[in-house]
C-alpha positions as CSV (number, residue, x, y, z in Angstrom):
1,X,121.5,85.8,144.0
2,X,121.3,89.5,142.8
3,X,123.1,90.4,139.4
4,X,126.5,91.0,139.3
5,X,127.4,95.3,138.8
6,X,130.9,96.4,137.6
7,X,133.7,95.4,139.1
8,X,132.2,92.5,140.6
9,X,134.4,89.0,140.1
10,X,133.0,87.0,136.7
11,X,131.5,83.4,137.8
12,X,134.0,80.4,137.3
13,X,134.3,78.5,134.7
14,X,132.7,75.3,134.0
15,X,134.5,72.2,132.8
16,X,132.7,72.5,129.3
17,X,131.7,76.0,128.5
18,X,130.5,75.9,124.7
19,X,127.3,77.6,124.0
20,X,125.7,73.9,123.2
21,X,126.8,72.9,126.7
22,X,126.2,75.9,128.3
23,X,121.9,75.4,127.0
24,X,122.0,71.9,128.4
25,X,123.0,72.3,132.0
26,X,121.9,75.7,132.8
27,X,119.8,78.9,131.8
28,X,121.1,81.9,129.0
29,X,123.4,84.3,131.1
30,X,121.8,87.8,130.3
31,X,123.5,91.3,130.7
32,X,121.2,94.2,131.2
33,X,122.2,97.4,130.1
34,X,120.2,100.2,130.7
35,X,120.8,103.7,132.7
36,X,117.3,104.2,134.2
37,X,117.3,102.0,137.6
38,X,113.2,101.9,137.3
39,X,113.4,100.5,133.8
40,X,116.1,98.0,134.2
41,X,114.3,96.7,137.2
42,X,111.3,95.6,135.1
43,X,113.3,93.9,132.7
44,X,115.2,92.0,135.0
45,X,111.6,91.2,136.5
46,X,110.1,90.0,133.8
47,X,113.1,88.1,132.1
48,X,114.1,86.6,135.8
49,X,110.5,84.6,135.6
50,X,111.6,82.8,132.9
51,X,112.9,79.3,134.1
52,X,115.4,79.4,131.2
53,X,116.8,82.8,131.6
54,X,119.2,84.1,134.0
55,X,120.1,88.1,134.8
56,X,123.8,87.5,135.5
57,X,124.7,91.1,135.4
58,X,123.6,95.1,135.2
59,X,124.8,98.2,133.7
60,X,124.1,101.8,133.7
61,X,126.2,103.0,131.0
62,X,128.0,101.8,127.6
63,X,131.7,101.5,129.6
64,X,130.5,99.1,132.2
65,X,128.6,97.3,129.9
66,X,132.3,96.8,127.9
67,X,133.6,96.0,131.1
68,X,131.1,93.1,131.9
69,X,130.7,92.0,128.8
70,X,134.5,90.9,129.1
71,X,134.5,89.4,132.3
72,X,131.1,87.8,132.0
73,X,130.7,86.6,128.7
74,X,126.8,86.6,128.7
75,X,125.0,84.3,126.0
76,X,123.5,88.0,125.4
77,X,123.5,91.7,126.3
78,X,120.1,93.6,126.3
79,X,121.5,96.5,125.0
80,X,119.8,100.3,125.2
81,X,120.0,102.1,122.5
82,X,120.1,105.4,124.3
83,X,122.9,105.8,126.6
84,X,125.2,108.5,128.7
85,X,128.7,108.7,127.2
86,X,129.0,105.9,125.1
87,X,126.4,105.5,123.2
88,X,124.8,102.2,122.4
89,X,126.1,102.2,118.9
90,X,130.0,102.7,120.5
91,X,128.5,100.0,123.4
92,X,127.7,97.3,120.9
93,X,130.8,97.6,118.8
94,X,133.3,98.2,121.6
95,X,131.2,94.5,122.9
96,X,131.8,93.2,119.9
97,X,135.6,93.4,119.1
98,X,135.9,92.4,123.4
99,X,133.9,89.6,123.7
100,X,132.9,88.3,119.5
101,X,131.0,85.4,120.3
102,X,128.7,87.5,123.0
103,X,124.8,88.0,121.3
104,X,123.5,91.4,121.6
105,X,119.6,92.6,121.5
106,X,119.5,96.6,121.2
107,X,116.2,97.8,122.9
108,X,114.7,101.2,122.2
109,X,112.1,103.5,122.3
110,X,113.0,104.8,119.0
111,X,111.0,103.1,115.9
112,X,113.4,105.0,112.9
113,X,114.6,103.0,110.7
114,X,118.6,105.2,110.9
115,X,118.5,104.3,114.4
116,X,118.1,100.6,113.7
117,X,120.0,100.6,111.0
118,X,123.0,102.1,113.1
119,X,122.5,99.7,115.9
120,X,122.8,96.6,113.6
121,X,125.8,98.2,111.9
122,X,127.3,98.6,114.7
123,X,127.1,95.0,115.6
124,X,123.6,94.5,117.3
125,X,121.7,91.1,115.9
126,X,118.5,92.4,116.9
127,X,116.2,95.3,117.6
128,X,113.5,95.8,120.1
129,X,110.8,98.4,121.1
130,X,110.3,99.2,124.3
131,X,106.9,99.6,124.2
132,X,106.6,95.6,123.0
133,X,104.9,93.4,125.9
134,X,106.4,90.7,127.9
135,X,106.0,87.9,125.5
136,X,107.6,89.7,122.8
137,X,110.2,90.6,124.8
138,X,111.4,87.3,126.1
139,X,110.9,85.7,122.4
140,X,113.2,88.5,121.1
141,X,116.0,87.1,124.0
142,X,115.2,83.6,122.7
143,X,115.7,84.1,119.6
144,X,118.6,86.1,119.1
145,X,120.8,84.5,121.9
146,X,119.8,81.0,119.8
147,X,121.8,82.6,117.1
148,X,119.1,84.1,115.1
149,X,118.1,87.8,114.3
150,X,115.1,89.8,115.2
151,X,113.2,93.1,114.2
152,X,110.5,94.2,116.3
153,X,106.9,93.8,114.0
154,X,105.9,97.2,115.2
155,X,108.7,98.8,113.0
156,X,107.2,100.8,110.4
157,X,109.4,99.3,108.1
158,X,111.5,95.9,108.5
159,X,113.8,95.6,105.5
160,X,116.1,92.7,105.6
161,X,119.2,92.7,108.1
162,X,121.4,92.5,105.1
163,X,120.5,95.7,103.2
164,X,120.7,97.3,106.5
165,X,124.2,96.6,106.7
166,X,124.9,97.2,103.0
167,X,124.8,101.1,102.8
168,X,126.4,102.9,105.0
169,X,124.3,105.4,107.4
170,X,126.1,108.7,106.3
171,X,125.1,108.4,102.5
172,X,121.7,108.5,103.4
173,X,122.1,112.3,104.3
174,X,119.9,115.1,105.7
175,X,117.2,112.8,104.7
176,X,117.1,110.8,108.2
177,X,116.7,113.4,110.3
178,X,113.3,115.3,111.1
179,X,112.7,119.0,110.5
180,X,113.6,120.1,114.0
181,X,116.8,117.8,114.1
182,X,118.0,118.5,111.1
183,X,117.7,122.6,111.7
184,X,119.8,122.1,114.7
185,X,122.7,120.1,113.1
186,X,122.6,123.2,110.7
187,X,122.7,125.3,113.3
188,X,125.4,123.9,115.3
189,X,127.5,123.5,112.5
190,X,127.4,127.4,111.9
191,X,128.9,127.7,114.8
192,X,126.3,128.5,117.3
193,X,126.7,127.6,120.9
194,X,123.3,125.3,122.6
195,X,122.3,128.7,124.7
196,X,121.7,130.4,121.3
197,X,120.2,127.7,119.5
198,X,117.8,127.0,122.6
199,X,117.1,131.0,122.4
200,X,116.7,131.2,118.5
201,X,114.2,127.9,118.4
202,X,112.6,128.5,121.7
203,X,113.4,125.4,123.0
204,X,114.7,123.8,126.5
205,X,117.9,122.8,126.9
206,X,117.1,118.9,127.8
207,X,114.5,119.0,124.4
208,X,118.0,120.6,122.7
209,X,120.3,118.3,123.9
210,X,117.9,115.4,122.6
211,X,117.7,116.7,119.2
212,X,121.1,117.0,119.0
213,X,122.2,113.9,120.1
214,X,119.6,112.2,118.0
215,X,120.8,114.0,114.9
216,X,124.6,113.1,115.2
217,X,123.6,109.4,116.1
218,X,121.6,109.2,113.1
219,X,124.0,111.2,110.6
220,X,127.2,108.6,112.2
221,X,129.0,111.7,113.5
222,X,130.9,111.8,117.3
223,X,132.1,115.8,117.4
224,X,130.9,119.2,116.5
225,X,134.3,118.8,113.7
226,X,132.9,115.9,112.3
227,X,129.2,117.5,111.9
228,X,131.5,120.7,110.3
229,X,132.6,118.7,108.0
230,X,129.9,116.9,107.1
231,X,127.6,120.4,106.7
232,X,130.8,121.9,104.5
233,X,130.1,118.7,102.2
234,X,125.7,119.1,102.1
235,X,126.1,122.8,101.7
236,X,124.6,123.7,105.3
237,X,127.0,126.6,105.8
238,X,126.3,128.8,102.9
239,X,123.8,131.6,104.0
240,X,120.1,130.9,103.3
């Protein structure tokens, strides 16, 4: 039976539906939430194999994922971290206060460690690279839907999950963003519009639109008046 998409009816209850229950009579219920059909596809694929996992639903953006994740309530979501509209930050914390008990495995291309650390503040218990083979993969689903945590080995660095959560992501500053990222936060913040940045730096406006997005994910910021206030506080406005 394919996955279930939005709006689809959640399964029926069984007569006892705790997680310990739940392992013994059938596989983990898995929620895939990714926007690229191709990509999803493969990770249903190759987590479908596996005699004790099950695909019960997809989703292409952060709002259906919320909206599944209620009516489903998956052992775990595979969560990525890069989404349309909500991002997978909002995703995982909107998941979170819906359904508390669900598990949730962000997946990424992204190997910073602001990303991750905004993904498990947000409510994530684990972080994956895309780029990780199978076997990884499905030992990552294993292990965080069992109740544990997990951080990919390929991270450049893997400090603990508590001293992620400890400082907040805003206090680390301009420090988390790269050269180019960090010059177009500035730049937006002065009040430029994305035509005139993309003019001024030469760049397209898909590579734009990715820096900025990166930026305000990394620096905890949702509007252009929160990324005003925030340059008014670091100083960005005054005139070089």
């Amino acid at each position: 039976m394919p996955p279930a998409q939005v709006g689809a009816a959640p399964p029926e209850s069984i007569a006892d539906d705790t997680p310990h229950a739940r392992s013994l009579t059938k596989p983990l219920r898995l929620l895939l939430v990714d926007d690229h059909p191709v990509l999803r596809a493969g990770l249903r694929a190759i987590l479908s194999a596996q005699p004790d996992l099950d695909v019960v639903a997809e989703a292409d953006s952060g709002e259906s994922a919320v909206v599944l994740a209620r009516e489903f309530r998956p052992d775990l979501v595979l969560l990525d971290f890069s989404l349309p509209g909500m991002t997978g930050a909002e995703a995982a914390r909107a998941i979170r206060e819906e359904a508390p008990l669900v598990r949730i495995l962000a997946i990424s291309v992204h190997d910073e460690l602001a990303i991750v650390r905004r993904l498990l503040e947000s409510g994530a218990d684990g972080y994956i690279l895309k780029r990780s083979g199978c076997d990884e993969l499905v030992h990552a689903v294993r292990t965080v839907a069992a109740g544990g945590s997990y951080l990919d080995p390929k991270l450049p660095r893997r400090p603990a999950r508590a001293s992620l959560r400890a400082s907040p992501l805003r206090d680390l500053g301009v420090e988390v963003l790269s050269a180019r990222e960090a010059e177009v936060a500035r730049l937006l913040a002065r009040g430029l519009t994305m035509k005139e940045i993309a003019q001024q730096l030469a760049l397209s406006p898909r590579t734009l639109e990715s820096y900025r997005a990166r930026a305000m994910e990394k620096l905890g910021l949702r509007s252009r008046a929160d990324l005003i206030r925030y340059a008014i506080k670091r100083g960005w406005t005054d005139a070089d």
